[in-house]
Residue, then its C-alpha position, 0 to 999 in steps of 0.5 A: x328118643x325110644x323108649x323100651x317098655x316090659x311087664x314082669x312076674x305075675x300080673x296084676x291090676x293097672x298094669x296098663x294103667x301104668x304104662x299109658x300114664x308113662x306113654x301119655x306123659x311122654x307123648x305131651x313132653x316130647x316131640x320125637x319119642x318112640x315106643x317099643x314094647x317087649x313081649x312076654x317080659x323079660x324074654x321078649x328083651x332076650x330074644x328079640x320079641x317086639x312091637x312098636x307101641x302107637x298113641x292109639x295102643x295107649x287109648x282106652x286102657x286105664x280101665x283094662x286089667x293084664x298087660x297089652x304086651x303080655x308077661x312072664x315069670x324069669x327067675x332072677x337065680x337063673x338069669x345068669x345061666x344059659x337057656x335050654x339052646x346054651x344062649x346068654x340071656x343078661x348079655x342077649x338082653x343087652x344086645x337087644x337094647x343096643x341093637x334097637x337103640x333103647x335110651x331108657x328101659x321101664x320096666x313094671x315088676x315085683x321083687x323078682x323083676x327088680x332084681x334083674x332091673x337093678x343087674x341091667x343097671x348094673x351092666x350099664x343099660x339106663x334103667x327106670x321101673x315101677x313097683x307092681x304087686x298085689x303083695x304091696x311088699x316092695x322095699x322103698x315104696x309104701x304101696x305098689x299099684x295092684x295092692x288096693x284092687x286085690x284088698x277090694x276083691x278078698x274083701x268082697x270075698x270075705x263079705x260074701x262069706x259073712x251071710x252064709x256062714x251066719x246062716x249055717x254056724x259054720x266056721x270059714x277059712x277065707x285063703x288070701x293069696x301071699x306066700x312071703x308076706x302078709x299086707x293083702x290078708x290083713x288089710x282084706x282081714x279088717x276090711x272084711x271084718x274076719x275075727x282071725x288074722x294069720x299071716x306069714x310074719x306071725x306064726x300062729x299056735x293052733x291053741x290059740x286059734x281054738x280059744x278064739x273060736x271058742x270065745x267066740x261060741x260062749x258069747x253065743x256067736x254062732x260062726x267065726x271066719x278067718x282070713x288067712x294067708x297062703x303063707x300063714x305059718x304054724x310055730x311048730x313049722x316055723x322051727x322047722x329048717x327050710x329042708x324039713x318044711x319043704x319035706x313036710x309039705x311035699x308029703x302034706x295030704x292037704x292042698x294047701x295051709x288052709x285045709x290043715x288048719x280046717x282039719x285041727x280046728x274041726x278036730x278040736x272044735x266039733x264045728x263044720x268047717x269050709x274053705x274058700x280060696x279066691x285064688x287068681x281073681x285077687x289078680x284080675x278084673x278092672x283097676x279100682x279108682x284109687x289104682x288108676x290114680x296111682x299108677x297114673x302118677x306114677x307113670x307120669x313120674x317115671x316119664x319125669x325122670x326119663x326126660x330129666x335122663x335121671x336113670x337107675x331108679x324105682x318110682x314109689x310113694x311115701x307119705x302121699x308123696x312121689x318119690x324116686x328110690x335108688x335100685x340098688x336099694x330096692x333090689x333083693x328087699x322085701x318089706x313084709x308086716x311087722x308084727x310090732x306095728x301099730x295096725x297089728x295092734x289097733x286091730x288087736x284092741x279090736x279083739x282080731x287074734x292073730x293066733x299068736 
């Protein structure tokens, strides 16, 4: 049997983690299997770039951040027109899996990568995919590998804050990577013990954050962090059309959310205000423990429905519990944070503002 494998979008922690827990589960199950590895994602699979993966590629990986075989972003609005030279990629992709004989594709993405996981299928190759993101807002899935590894970065990022920003009575802006949805800065938020939270499922009143900050002044606390999503969204903004906020951030003095929020409150406030932004780390270094446990059952689980010849399907988790999701119900869904939800609203009791 061969089996064709890619890493797509944006690149995270236990990529490779996954990949050896599938390569592993394979290699002890079955006799005659062959792996080969797509380069650079998707465009690896459109233009025929390959390599066949041995057991010893698989070895001393679960540790390692990134991809062996590298990744790319391929927006799934453009798959179905032309490259630059004219070529029809969902049909040269096609032509690659039939040319080399693949019997299942698994394939390690976000929602991006899904989306053209769930059109192959479609197209009738045999499908199984993983759920990758440090956003953790794959539809089906309770949690995605990456997440927790970039939860224990930002929050290590925001416990460093605490120190300095005690030290000098200043207000911190921690930006947390997330422009469509909020988990990482929450979760980082209360694990780092931020006194406000933004996210982009919440759009804040730039008031409120001010009274917060204030509170926390009377009762003679000298700094205050926030933790705040690169998608955090004023009201104000929120009731702007998707053309109006394009335009207004395009002509924006400001690099990003973080440094016009710090501009208002050290307007409104008086007090200094610095800006952090952990940026890519959030995406690199060593999986932690909980990843690597993970991704290895969910590499196992993803070999499970490739012996069973069970295509057409994400491998995800809910309630502690491997589970296989339907690609058609994962594809072209985001779960974001409800703003209603029960975390939300411990964290509240806890006095976290939220700004709203």
């Amino acid at each position: 049997m061969r089996i064709g494998m890619l890493t797509s979008g944006g690149d995270c922690q236990s990529l490779n983690a996954s990949m050896r827990g599938v390569a592993k589960a394979l290699y002890e199950n079955m006799k005659d299997v062959e792996i080969i590895g797509f380069l650079e994602g998707y465009k690896g699979l459109m233009y025929g770039n390959y390599r066949k993966l041995e057991p010893k590629d698989f070895s001393g990986i679960l540790t390692e951040g990134g991809t062996i075989i590298g990744t790319s972003r391929q927006p799934f609005k453009l798959m179905r027109e032309p490259d630059a030279n004219g070529l029809d990629k969902v049909k040269a992709m096609k032509d690659t899996y039939k040319k080399l004989k693949i019997e299942c594709l698994v394939i390690l993405g976000g929602n991006g990568t899904h989306k053209t996981a769930n059109l192959l299928r479609e197209e009738g190759l045999n499908v199984v995919t993983l759920p990758k993101t440090i956003d953790n807002d794959i539809y089906g899935t309770d949690i995605t590998f990456g997440f927790q590894s970039a939860v224990n970065i930002a929050t290590n990022a925001i416990d460093c804050i605490h120190t300095t920003a005690a030290s000098h009575g200043r207000v911190f802006i921690v930006e947390v990577m997330g422009h469509k949805v909020g988990w990482l800065t929450l979760h980082a938020g209360i694990a780092g013990g931020a006194d406000i939270i933004l996210l982009p499922e919440i759009p804040y009143d730039i008031d409120k954050v001010v009274e917060a900050i204030d509170k926390r002044t009377k009762e003679g606390k000298r700094f205050s962090i926030l933790a705040v999503a690169e998608g955090a969204i004023s009201k104000e903004d929120a009731g702007l059309s998707k053309k109006k906020l394009k335009e207004k951030k395009a002509n924006s003095p400001y690099p990003s959310i973080s440094y016009e929020l710090g501009a208002q409150i050290q307007e409104k406030t008086g007090q200094e205000i610095r800006v952090t932004i952990p940026g890519h780390t959030q995406r690199g270094g060593s999986p932690c423990p909980y990843d690597r446990v993970l991704s290895t059952r969910f590499g196992a689980a993803a070999a499970r429905l490739i012996l069973n010849k069970e295509y057409g399907y994400m491998v995800g988790m809910r309630d502690g519990e491997i589970i296989k999701v339907p690609l058609e119900e994962v594809a072209g869904r985001l779960k974001g944070v409800d703003p209603d939800s029960s975390v939300i609203k411990e964290a509240k009791l806890i006095g976290i503002s939220f700004g709203d």
